[in-house]
C-alpha positions as CSV (number, residue, x, y, z in Angstrom):
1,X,21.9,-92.4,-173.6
2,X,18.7,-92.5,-175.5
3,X,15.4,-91.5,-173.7
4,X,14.3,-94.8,-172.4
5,X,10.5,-92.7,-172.3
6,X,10.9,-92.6,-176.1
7,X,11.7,-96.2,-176.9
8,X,7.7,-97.3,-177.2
9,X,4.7,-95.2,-177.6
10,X,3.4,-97.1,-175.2
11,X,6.1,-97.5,-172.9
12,X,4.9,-97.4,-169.5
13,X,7.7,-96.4,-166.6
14,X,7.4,-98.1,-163.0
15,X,10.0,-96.4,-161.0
16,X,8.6,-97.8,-158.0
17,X,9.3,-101.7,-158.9
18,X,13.1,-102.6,-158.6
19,X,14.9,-106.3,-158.1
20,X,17.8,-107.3,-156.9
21,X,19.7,-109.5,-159.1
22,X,20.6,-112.8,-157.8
23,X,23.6,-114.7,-157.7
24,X,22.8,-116.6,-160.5
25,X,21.9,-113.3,-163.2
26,X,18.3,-113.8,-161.9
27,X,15.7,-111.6,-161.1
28,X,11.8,-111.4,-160.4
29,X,9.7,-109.6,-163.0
30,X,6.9,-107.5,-160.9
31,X,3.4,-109.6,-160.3
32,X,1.9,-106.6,-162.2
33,X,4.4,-106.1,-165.1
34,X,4.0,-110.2,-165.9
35,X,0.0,-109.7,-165.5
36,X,-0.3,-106.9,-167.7
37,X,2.1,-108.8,-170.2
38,X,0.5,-112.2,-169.7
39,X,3.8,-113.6,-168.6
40,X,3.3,-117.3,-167.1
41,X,6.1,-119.7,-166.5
42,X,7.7,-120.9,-169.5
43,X,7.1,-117.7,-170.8
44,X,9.6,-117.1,-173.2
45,X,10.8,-113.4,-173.3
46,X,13.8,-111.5,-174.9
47,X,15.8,-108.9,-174.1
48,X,17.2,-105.9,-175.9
49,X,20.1,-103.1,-174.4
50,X,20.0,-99.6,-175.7
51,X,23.0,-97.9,-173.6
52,X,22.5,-98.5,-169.9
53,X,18.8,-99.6,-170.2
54,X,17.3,-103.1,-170.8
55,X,13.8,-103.7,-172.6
56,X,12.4,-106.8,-171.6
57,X,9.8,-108.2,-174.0
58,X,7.2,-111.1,-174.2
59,X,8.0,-113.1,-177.3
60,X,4.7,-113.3,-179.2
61,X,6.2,-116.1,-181.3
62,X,6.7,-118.4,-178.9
63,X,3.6,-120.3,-178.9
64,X,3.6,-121.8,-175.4
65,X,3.6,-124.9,-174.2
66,X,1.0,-126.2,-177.0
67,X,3.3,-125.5,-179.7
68,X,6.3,-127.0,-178.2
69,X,4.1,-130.0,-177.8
70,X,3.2,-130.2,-181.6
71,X,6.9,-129.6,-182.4
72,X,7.8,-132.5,-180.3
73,X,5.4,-134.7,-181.7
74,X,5.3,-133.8,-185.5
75,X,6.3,-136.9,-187.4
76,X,6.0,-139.4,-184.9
77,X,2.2,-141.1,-186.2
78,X,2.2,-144.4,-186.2
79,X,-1.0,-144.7,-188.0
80,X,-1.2,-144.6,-192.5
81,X,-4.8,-142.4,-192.0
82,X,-4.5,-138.7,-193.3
83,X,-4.7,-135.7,-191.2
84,X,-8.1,-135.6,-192.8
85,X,-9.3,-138.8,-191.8
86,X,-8.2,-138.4,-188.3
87,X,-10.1,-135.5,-188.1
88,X,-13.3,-137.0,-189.5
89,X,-12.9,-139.8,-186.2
90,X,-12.5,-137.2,-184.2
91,X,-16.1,-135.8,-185.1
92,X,-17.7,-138.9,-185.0
């Protein structure tokens, strides 16, 4: 198994934080893990498995709930001004 100390240079071990997992594959990430990470609900976060360890990792990508809004709502104006325009009423 590969040093799970060597992963990340900055790879920080807390030995003294376990879960249980639940019945449904779930389990709490540490108040101070999710602080230091900036991990909120709806947080999306991946996972990668090296041998009998799993990395958890913040998705930087991910953009929130603001982006998923802008996704959602991305080709649905109703209006014929420009982005341009809008923006100029906006200022007004």
């Amino acid at each position: 198994m590969a040093d799970p100390h060597t992963l990340y240079e900055s790879y920080r071990y807390y030995s003294d934080m376990a879960g249980k997992v639940t019945t449904k594959g779930q389990i709490t990430i540490p108040l101070d893990i999710r602080e230091e990470l900036g991990i909120q609900p709806g947080s999306i976060v991946e996972f990668e498995v090296t041998d009998d360890a799993v990395l958890v990792r913040k998705r930087s990508d991910a953009g929130g709930r603001g982006m998923s809004l802008v996704a959602r709502l991305r080709g649905t104006s109703t209006t014929d001004l420009t982005t341009d325009e809008i923006m100029r009423l906006t200022r007004e």
